[in-house]
N, C-alpha and C positions, 0 to 999 in steps of 0.2 A: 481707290477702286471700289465699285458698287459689289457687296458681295452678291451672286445668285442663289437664287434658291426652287429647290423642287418641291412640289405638293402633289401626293398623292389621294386619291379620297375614293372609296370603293362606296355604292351605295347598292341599296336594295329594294325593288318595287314591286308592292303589293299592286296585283291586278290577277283579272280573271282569266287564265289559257288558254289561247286558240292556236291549238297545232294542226301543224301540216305534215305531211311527211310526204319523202322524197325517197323516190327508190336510188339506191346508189351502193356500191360495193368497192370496197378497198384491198381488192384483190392484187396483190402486185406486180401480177403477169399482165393486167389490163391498164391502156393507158387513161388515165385522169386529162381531156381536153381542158387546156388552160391558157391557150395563147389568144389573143386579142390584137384586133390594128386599128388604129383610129386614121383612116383619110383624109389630115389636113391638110391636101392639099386644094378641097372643095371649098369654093367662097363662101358660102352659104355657112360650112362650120366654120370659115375663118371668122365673120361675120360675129359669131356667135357667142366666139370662144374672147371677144375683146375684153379686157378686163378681169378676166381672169389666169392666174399663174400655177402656175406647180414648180417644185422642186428642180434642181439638177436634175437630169436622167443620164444613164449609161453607166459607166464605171470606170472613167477618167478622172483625170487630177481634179477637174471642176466640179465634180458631179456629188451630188448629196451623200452616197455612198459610200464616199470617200473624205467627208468634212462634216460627221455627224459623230463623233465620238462621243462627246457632251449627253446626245440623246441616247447614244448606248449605254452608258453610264448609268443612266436616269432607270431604263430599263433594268439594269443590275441590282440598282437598286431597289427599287421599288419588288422584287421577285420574292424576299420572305414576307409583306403583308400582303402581296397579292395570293401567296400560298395557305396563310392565314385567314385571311377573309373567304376563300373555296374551301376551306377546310370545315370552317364553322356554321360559312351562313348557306351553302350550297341545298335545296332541297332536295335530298334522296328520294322523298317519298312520292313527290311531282314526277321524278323523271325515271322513278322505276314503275311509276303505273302507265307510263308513255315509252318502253325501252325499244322500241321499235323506230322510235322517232329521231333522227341525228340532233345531237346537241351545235348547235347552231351558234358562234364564235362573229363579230363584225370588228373590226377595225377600221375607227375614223381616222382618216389622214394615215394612210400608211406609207406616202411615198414610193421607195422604188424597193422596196420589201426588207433592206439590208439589218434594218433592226427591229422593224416588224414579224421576222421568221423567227427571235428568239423568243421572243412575248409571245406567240402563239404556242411554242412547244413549251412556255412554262405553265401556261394555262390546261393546255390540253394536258397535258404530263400529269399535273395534280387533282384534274379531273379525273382522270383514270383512276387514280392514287384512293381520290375519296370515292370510289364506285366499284372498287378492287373487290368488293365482299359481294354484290353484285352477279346476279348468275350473268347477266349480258351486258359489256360495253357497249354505249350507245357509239355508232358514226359518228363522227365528226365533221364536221363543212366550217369551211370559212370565208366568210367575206371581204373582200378587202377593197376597199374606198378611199377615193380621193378625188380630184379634179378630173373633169373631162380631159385636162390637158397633160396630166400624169404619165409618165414613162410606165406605163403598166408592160409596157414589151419585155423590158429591164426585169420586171420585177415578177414576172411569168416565166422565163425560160432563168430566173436563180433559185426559183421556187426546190427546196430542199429537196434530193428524192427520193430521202428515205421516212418524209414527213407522214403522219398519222390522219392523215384529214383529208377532204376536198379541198378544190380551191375557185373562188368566183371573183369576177371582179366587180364592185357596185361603183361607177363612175358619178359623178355627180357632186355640188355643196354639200357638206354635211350640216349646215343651220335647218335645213329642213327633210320631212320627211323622206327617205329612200328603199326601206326596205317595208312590209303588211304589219299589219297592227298584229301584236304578239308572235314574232314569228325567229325573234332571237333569244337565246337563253343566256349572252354573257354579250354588253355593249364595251369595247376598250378603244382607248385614244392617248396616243402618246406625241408632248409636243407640236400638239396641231392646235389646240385652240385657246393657243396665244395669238392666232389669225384671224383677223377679222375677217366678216364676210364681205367689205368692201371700204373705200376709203370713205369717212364720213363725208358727207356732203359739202358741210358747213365749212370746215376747214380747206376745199379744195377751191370755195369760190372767194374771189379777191375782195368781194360786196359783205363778202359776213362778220361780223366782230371777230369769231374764230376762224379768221383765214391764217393758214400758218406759210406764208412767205415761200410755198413750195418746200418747203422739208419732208422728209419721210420721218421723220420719229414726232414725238411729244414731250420728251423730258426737256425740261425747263422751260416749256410754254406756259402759257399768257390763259388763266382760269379758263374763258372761253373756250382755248382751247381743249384745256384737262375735261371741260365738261362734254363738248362734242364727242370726244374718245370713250369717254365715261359712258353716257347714255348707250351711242352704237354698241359696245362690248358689252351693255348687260338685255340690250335687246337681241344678242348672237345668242349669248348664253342663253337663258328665257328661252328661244328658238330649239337652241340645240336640246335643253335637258326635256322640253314637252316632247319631240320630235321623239327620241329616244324610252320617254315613258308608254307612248303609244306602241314601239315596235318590240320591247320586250316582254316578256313571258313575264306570268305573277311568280313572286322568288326569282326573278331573275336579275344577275349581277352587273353592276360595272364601273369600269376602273378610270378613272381618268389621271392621267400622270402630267404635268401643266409644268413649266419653267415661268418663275415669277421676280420679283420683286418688292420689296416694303412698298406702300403707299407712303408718298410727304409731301409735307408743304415748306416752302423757303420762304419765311418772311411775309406772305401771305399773296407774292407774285409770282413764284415759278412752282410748278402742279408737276408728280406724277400720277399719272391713272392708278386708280386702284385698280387690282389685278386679281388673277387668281386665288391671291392671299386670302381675300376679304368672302369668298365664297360661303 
């Protein structure tokens, strides 16, 4: 049995700050608007939305909220270096000359919230934590991203309520740009981009050397195909980490927590992708 493996990797990017600020109050006798509907029953979005997937929604036996344990896990884990890395690399001194400004949280791929709600309040938690000296906590807002096709309904009326934060939802790929150049102070992403942004080309047509026989996986394919997978995922990446250096803040954090596997080769015919390991 293949063992798995989790990688975590916090990084930090030097650029120049362009804040915006948001008037907003977390008053708890005021409601926080958070619910969203998407109308697929229009052709035009059905049209649109072909090709792409999201997650189980709701909170039945089938549904991701209920068959993601593995990824909460990941999460648990990953909470002493993500504590670590806020603790040490966070800049004070950026975000006490800006305290007026909410500190501004995104979450790529967060599905239908169920392990996305823990990751936020350990971030935000040790934010406070390292700001506690601080005459004023900054706001909190958070974004939460995934598929146009995402049970966001699911994951808006589970929303905690006695959470610390705003709450928004950014619909959309996350390989490319979706939120204003420097407009977030901490990027996170758990178990999401192990997904590609789409099936490579090459392997889907039956004319190409890396056509893969209609299968959905890659392990034990034919180099051809290790290499079509290979290319596509490190032109997602590429995508995803410029995408992400444009919209966060200089000194601003982020985590990304990846389920992977070793790279191999058998005998020099059967290929797995390199993977998040090799980052």
């Amino acid at each position: 049995m293949a063992q798995l493996y989790a990688m975590v990797n916090c990084f930090q990017y030097p650029r120049t700050s362009i804040r915006m600020t948001v008037n907003s109050s977390l008053d708890p006798k005021r409601s926080i608007p958070h619910h969203v509907e998407l109308n697929l029953g229009d052709k035009t979005m059905e049209s649109s939305l072909l090709g792409l997937y999201a997650m189980n929604g709701g909170k039945g036996a089938n549904s991701y909220a209920q068959n993601s344990s593995y990824q909460r896990g990941v999460v648990d884990a990953a909470k002493p270096l993500i504590e670590a890395e806020i603790a040490t690399k966070l800049d004070i001194k950026q975000l006490s000359s800006t305290h007026t400004t909410p500190f501004r949280i995104a979450d790529f791929g967060c599905s239908t919230g169920h392990n996305s709600f823990p990751a936020m309040q350990i971030i935000t938690e040790t934010v406070e934590k390292k700001l506690q000296t601080q005459a004023q906590i900054p706001d909190f807002h958070v974004f939460f991203n995934d598929q146009v096709m995402n049970d966001f309904n699911s994951l808006f009326h589970s929303l905690p309520p006695q959470r610390n934060y705003h709450a928004a939802g950014v619909p959309g790929p996350f390989h490319g740009r979706l939120l204003p150049d420097a407009s977030i102070d901490f990027a996170y992403s758990s178990c999401a981009l192990n997904w590609l942004s789409e099936v490579p080309k090459a392997v889907a047509d039956h004319r190409s050397p890396a056509w893969n026989n209609g299968k959905v996986h890659y392990t034990g394919s034919r180099k051809e195909v290790f290499e079509a997978y290979s290319n596509h995922y490190a032109n997602d990446i590429e995508s995803f980490l410029k995408a992400r250096a444009e919209e966060l803040v200089g000194g601003g954090l982020m985590a990304l927590l990846v389920p992977a596997v070793p790279t191999f080769e058998n005998s020099g015919t059967s290929y797995t992708t390199p993977t998040e390991m090799d980052l």
